[in-house]
C-alpha positions as CSV (number, residue, x, y, z in Angstrom):
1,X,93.5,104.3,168.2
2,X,96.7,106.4,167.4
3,X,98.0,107.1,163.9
4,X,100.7,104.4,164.7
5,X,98.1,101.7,165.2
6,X,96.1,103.4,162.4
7,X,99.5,102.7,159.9
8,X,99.9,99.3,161.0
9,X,95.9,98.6,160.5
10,X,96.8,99.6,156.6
11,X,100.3,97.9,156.5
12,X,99.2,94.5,157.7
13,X,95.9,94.5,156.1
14,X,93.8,94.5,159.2
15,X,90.2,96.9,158.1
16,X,90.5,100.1,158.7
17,X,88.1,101.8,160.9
18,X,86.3,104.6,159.3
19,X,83.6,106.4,161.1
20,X,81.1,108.9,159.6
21,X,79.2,111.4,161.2
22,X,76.8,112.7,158.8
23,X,73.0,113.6,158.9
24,X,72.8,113.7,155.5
25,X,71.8,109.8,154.1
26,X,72.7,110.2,150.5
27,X,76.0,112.0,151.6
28,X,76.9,109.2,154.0
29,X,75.9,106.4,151.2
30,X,78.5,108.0,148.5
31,X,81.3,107.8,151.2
32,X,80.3,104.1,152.2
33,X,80.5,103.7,148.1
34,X,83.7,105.4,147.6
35,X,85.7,103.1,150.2
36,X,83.5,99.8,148.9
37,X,85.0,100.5,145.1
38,X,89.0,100.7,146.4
39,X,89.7,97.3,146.9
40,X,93.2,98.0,147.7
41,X,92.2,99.3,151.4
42,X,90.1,97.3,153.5
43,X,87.8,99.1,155.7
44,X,84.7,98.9,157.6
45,X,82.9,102.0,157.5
46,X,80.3,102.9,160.8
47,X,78.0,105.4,160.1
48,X,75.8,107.6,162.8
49,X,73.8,110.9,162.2
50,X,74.3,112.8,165.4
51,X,77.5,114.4,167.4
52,X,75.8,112.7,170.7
53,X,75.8,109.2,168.9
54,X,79.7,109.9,167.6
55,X,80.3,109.9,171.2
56,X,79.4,107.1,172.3
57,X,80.9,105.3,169.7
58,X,84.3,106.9,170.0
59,X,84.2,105.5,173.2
60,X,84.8,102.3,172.3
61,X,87.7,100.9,170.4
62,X,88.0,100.4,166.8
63,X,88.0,103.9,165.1
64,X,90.7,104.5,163.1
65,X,89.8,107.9,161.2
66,X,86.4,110.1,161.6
67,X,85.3,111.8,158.6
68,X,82.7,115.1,160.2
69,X,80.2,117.1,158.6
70,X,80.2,119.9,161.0
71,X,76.5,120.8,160.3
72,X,74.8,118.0,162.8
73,X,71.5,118.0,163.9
74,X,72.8,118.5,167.5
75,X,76.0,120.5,167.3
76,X,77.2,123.3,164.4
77,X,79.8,125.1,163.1
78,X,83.6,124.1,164.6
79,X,82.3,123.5,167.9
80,X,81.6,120.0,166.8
81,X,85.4,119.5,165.6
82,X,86.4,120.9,169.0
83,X,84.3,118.1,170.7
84,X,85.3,115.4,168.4
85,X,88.8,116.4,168.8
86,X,88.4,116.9,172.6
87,X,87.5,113.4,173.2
88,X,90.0,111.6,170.7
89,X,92.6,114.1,170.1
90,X,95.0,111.2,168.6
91,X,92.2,110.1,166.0
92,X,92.5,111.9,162.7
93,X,89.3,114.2,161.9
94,X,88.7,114.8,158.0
95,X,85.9,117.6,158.1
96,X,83.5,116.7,155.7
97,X,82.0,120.8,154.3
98,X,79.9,122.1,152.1
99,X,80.2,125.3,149.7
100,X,78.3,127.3,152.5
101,X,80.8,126.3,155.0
102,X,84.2,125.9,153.7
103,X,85.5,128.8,155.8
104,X,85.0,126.9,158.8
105,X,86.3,123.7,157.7
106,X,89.8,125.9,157.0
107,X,89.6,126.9,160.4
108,X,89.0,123.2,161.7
109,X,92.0,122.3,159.7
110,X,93.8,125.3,161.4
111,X,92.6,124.0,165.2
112,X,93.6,120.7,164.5
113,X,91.9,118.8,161.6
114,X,94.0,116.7,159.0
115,X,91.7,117.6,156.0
116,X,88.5,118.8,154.9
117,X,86.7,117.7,151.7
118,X,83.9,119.8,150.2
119,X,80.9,117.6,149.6
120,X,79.8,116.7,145.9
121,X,83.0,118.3,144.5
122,X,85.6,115.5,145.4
123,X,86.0,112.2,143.7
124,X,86.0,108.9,145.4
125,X,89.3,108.4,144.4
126,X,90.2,112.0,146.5
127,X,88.2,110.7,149.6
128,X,90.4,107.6,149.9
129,X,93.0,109.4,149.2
130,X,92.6,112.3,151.8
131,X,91.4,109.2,154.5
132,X,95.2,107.9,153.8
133,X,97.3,111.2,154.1
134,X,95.0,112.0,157.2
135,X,96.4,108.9,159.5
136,X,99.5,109.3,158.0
137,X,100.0,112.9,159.2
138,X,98.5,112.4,162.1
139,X,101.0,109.3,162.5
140,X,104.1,111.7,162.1
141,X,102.3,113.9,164.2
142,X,102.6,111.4,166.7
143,X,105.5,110.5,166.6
144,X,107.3,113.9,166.4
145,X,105.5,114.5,169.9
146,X,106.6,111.3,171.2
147,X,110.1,112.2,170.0
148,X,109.6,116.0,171.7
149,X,108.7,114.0,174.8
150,X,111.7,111.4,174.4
151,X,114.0,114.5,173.6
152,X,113.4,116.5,176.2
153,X,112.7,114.3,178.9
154,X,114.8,114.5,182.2
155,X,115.3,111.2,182.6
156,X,118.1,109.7,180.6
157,X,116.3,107.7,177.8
158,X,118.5,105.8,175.4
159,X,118.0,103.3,172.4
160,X,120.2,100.2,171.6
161,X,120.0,97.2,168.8
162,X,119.8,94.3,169.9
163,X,123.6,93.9,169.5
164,X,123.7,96.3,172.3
165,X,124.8,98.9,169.8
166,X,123.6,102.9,171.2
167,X,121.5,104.3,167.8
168,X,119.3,106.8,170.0
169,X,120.4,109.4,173.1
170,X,118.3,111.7,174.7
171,X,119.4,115.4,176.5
172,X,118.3,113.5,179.8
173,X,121.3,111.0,178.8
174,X,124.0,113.9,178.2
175,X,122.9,115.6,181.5
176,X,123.1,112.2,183.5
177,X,125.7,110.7,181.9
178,X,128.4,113.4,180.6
179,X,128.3,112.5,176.9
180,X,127.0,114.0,174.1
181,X,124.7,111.9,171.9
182,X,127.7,112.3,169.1
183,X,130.0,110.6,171.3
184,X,128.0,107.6,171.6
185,X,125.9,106.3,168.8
186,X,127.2,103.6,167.5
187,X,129.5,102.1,170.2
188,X,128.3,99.8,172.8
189,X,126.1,100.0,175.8
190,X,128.9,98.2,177.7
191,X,130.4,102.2,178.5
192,X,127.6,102.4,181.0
193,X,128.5,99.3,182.9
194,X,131.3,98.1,185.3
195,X,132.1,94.3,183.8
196,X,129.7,92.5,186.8
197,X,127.0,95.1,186.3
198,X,127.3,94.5,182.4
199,X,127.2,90.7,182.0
200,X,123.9,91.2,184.8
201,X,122.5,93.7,181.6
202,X,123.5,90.9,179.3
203,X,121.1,88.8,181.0
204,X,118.3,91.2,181.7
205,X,118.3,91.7,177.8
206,X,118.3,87.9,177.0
207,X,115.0,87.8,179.2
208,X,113.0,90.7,177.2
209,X,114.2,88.7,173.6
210,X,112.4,85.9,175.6
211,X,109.1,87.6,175.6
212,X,109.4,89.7,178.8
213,X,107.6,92.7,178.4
214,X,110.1,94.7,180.9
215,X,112.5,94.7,183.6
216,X,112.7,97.4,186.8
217,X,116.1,97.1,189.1
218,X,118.3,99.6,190.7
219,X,121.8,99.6,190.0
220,X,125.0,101.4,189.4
221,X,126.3,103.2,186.3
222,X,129.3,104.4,185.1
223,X,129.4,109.0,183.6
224,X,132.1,110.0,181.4
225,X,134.5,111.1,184.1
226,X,134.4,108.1,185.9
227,X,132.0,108.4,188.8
228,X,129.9,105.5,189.8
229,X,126.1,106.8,190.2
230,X,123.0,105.3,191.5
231,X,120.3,104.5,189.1
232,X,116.8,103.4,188.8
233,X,116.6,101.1,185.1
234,X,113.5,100.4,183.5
235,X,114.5,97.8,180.3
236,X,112.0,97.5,177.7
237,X,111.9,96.1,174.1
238,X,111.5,98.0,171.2
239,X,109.3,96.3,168.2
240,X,108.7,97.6,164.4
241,X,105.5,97.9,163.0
242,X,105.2,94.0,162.2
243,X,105.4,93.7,166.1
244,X,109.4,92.1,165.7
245,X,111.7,92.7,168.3
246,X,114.5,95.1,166.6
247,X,116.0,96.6,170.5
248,X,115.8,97.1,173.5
249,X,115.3,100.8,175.5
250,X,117.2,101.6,178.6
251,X,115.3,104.8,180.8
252,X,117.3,105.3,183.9
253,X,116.9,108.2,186.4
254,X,120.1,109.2,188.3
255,X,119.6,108.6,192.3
256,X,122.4,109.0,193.9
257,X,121.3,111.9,196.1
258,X,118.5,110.3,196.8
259,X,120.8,107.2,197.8
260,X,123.3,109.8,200.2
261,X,120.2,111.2,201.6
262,X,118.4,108.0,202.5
263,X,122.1,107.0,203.7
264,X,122.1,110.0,206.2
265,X,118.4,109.6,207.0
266,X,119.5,105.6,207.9
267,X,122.5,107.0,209.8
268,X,120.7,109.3,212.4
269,X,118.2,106.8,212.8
270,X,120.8,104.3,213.9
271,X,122.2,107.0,216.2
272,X,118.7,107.3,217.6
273,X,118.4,104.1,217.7
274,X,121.8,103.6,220.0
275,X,120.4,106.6,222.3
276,X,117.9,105.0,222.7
277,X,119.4,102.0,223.8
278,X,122.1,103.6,226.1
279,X,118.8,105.8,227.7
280,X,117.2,102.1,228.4
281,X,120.0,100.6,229.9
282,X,120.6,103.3,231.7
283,X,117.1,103.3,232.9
284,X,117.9,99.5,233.4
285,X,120.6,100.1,235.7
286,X,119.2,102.6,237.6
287,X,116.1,100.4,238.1
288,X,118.4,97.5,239.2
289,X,120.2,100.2,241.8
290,X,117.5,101.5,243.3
291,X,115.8,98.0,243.3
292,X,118.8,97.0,245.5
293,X,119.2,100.1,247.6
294,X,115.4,99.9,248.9
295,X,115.7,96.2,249.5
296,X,119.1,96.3,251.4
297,X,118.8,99.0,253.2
298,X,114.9,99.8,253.8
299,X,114.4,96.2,254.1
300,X,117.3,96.0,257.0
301,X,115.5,98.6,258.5
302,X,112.3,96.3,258.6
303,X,113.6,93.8,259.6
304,X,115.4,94.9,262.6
305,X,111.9,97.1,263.7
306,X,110.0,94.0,263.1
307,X,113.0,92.1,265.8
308,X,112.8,95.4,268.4
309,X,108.5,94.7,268.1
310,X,108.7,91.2,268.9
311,X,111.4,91.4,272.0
312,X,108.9,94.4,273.2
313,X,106.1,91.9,272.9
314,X,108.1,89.0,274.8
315,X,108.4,91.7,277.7
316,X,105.0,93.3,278.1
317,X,102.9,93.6,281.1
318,X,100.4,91.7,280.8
319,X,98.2,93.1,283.1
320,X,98.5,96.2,280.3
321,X,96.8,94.4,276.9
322,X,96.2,98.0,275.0
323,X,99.8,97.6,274.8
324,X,100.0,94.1,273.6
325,X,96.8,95.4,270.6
326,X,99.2,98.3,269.8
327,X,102.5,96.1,269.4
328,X,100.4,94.1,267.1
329,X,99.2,96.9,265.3
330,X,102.6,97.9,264.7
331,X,103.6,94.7,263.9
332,X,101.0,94.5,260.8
333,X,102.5,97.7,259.8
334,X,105.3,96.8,259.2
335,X,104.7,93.7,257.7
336,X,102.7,95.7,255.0
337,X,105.9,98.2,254.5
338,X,107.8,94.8,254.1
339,X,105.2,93.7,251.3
340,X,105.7,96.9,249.6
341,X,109.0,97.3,249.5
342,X,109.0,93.3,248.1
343,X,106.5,94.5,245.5
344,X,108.6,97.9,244.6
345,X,111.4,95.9,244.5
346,X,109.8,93.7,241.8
347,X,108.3,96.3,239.4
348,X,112.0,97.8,239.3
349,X,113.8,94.7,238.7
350,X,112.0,91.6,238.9
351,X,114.7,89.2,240.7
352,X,113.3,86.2,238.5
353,X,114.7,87.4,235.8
354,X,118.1,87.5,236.9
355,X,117.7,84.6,239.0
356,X,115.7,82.2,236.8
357,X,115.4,83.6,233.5
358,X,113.2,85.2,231.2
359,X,110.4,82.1,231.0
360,X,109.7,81.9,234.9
361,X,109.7,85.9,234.6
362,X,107.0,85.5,232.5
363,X,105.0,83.0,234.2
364,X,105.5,85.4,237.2
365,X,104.1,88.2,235.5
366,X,101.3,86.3,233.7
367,X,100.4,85.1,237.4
368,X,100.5,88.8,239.0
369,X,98.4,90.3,236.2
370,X,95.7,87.8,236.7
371,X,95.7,88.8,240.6
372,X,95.9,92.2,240.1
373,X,93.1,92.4,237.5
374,X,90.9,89.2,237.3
375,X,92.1,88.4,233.2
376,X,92.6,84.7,232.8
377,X,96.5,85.1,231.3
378,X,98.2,82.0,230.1
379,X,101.8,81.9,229.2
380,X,102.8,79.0,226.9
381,X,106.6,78.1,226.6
382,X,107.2,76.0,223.4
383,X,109.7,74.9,224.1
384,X,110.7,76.4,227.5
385,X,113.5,79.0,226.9
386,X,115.7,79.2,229.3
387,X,119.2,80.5,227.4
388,X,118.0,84.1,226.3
389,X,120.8,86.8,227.1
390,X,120.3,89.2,230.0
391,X,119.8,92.2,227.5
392,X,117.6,90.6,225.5
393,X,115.5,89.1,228.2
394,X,115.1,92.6,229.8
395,X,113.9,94.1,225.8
396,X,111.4,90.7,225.7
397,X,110.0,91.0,229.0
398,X,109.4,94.9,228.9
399,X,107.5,94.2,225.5
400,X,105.3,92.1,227.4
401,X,104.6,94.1,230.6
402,X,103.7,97.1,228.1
403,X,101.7,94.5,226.0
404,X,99.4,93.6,229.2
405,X,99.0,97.1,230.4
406,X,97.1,97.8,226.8
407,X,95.0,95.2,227.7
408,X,93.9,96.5,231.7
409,X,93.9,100.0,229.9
410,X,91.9,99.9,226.8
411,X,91.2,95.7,225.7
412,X,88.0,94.9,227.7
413,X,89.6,91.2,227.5
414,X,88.9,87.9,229.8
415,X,91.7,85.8,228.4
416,X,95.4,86.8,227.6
417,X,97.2,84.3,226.2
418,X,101.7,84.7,225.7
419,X,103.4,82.0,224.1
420,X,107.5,82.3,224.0
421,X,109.5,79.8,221.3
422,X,112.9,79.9,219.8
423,X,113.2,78.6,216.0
424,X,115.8,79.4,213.6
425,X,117.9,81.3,215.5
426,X,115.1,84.0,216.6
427,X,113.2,84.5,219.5
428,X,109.5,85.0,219.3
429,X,106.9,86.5,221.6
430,X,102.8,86.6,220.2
431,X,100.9,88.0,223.1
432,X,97.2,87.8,222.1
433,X,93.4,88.8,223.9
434,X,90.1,88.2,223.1
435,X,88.9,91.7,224.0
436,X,87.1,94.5,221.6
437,X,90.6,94.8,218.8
438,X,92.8,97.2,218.2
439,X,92.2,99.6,215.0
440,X,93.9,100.6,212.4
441,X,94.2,104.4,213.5
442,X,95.0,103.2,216.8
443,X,98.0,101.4,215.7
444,X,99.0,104.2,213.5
445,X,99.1,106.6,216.4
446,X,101.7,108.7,216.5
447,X,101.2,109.7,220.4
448,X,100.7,106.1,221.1
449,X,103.9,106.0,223.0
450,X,103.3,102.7,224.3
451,X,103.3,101.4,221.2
452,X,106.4,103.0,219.8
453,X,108.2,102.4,222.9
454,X,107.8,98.6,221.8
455,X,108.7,98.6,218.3
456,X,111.9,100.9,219.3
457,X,112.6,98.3,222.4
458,X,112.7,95.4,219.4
459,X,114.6,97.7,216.8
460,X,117.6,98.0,219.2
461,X,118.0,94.5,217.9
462,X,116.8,95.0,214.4
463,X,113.7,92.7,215.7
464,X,110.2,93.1,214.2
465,X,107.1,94.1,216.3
466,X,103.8,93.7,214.5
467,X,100.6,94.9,215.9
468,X,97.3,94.0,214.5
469,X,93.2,92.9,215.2
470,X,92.8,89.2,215.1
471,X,89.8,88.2,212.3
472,X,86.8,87.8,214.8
473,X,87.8,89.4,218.1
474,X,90.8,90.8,220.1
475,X,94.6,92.1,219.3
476,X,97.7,90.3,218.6
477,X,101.6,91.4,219.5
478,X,104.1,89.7,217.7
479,X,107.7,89.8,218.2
480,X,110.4,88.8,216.7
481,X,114.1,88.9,217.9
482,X,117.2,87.5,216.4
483,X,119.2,85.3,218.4
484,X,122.5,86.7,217.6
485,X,123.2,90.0,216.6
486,X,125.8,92.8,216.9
487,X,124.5,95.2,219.7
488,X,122.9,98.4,218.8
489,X,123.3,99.3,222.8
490,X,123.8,97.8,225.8
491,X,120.7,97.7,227.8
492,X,121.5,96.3,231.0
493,X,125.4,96.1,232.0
């Protein structure tokens, strides 16, 4: 307990704690006497032999003052002040000497002790007495550190009645604020505040009178010239001794260059964010082109080589049949280059999604997976959505190519299950398996490019991509997508 709480155990009566340390029994019974015979200070003396037992007990609550003999059975000389003092520097120490040791005691008092007493020569009435000035100094001792701390803290720390009337203003207030403490004790608070911000103060206030113990916010302040700074406000009331409310404290820390920087930080993320959009849609459209080129042009190609086969067929000897197996040969060849350009063609630009939409797109891909690997996938439309935007359609079915590659790659799943729904203006994507789970490192991973190509696909639309290991077995995908939004880029033109 500090010499604070100590004062306020005497003002309001409450028993003081007193603890002796003291080997010596008849010593220890005259102090127990001495406090027992002032009936004007209640007390409850405690009363152990050894430095290991004064321990223990100072590590529990209750122990206003320590009166110390420094010649214990387990610890001499000033060593045992130093460990008393060590372990409850706030707790006044009264060293408790004898004529053989005074010297000491003088140097306890100079390392830290409020008093000593020499044993056998003080009166009752001087123990008390010296138990009394002991929490008192060490009260004002206290406090003059608390104000030290107050004084020369950085942060701008200021006290106000509850009238919202400045009485106290730290160095941290001059330096944030441009006054001097002269300047403003005794006028309002209100010289911080633009009128909004001030009747919002008004009400913080009216809360801590109501009991709350104290309020955090950001917000703006006014300085001396003028300027509008950024601020992080802690309120908090200020009580007396008898625990009333008498005012309120205001510490506030300026941020406003922490504000620019996080505004500049925000700014080239949003420009990152846009070139990383115009990269995708360019990517997008080159996909699209190409897509178009090898179907058009390699597939007229096909086509017509596929015509020249079959008129050769219609023509052949057929006293010649090598020629007739070779034709066919050729004709399977180029029904597989035909196949693959079809299946090229689709990886680039599937033409359901242009065509059709996003939900057959992903009832197409859900059905291609399952041939191409053996997962069960299930897609769930709830409803079907059939009116999401081109660009958005292309950022929603990317997610969910990407999402079904992790699972081939690394899930060791048998069912994937995608379920696609539009509520409350968003769309929503979870894409789920019941393979092995994804951890927390994995998620975290900051060469998982997979993973960040997702959540940077469903930022260009401020969207939300969560990724996480369902409770018993496998990995979830969420997204989330609003439905209308000012671009961040154009993916697909």
């Amino acid at each position: 307990m500090d010499g604070r709480r100590a004062e306020e155990s005497i003002m309001s009566e409450k028993p003081l704690g007193v603890l002796v340390v003291e080997d010596n029994p008849g010593d220890a019974r005259l102090i127990q006497e001495a406090f027992r015979e002032n009936v004007q200070l209640k007390s409850r003396v405690e009363w152990v032999k050894t430095l290991s037992e004064a321990s223990v007990r100072l590590g529990q609550a209750g122990v206003d003052v320590v009166l110390l003999d420094l010649s214990l059975p387990d610890s001499q000389g000033l060593e045992t002040f130093k460990q008393v003092h060590g372990q409850v520097p706030e707790v006044p120490v009264v060293v408790l000497s004898g004529l053989d040791d005074e010297t000491v005691a003088v140097k306890a008092v100079q390392e830290g002790a409020q008093d000593y007493i020499v044993k056998g020569q003080s009166p009752s009435a001087d123990l008390v007495r010296a138990v009394r000035y002991a929490i008192e100094r060490g009260h004002a001792q206290q406090a003059l550190l608390l104000a030290s701390i107050v004084e020369f803290s950085e942060d701008a720390i200021i006290g106000q009645s509850l009238e919202g009337i400045i009485h106290s203003w730290n160095r941290g207030a001059e330096k944030i604020y441009g006054h001097r403490a002269c300047e403003v004790k005794g006028k309002p608070i209100s010289i911080l505040f633009t009128t909004g911000n001030y009747k919002n103060a008004l009400a913080l206030i009216t809360r801590i009178r109501h009991g709350e113990p104290s309020i955090n916010l950001d917000t703006n302040h006014l300085t001396k010239d003028g300027r509008s700074i950024n601020v992080t406000l802690t309120i908090s009331p200020i009580r007396n001794i008898g625990g009333q409310l008498t005012g309120v404290s205001m510490i506030s820390r300026d941020t406003t260059e922490r504000k620019q920087a996080e505004e500049v930080l925000e700014r080239s993320r949003a420009q990152l964010r846009d070139l990383t959009a115009r990269m995708e849609g360019i990517r997008e459209e080159e996909k699209a082109l190409i897509a178009r080129e090898v179907h058009d042009e390699l597939g007229q190609v096909l086509t017509g080589l596929k015509m020249d086969i079959a008129w050769l067929n219609k023509r052949l000897n057929r006293d010649r049949p090598e020629f007739a197996v070779k034709l066919q040969s050729m004709s399977g060849i180029v029904d597989g280059a035909v196949e693959s350009v079809r299946k090229i063609c689709t990886e680039l630009r599937p033409g359901l999604l242009d065509d059709v939409g996003l939900s057959a797109a992903i009832e197409w891909q859900a059905q291609e997976f399952k041939e191409r690997t053996g997962i069960q996938c299930v897609a769930i439309l709830i409803p079907e959505v059939t009116s999401v935007d081109r660009n958005r359609s292309t950022t929603i079915f990317r997610i969910f190519q990407e999402a079904l590659t992790n699972v081939a790659r690394h899930a060791q799943a048998t069912l994937v299950q995608v379920t696609l729904r539009e509520d409350a203006g968003y769309f929503f994507m979870e894409v789920s398996d019941n393979g092995r789970g994804i951890t927390d490192s994995q998620v975290s991973d900051p060469k998982a490019w997979g993973l960040i190509g997702m959540r940077e696909r469903a930022l260009i639309w401020a969207g939300e991509l969560k990724i996480s290991a369902l409770p018993h077995k496998g990995t979830l995908v969420s997204l989330k997508i609003p439905r209308a939004l000012e671009k961040k880029g154009e993916l697909v033109k």
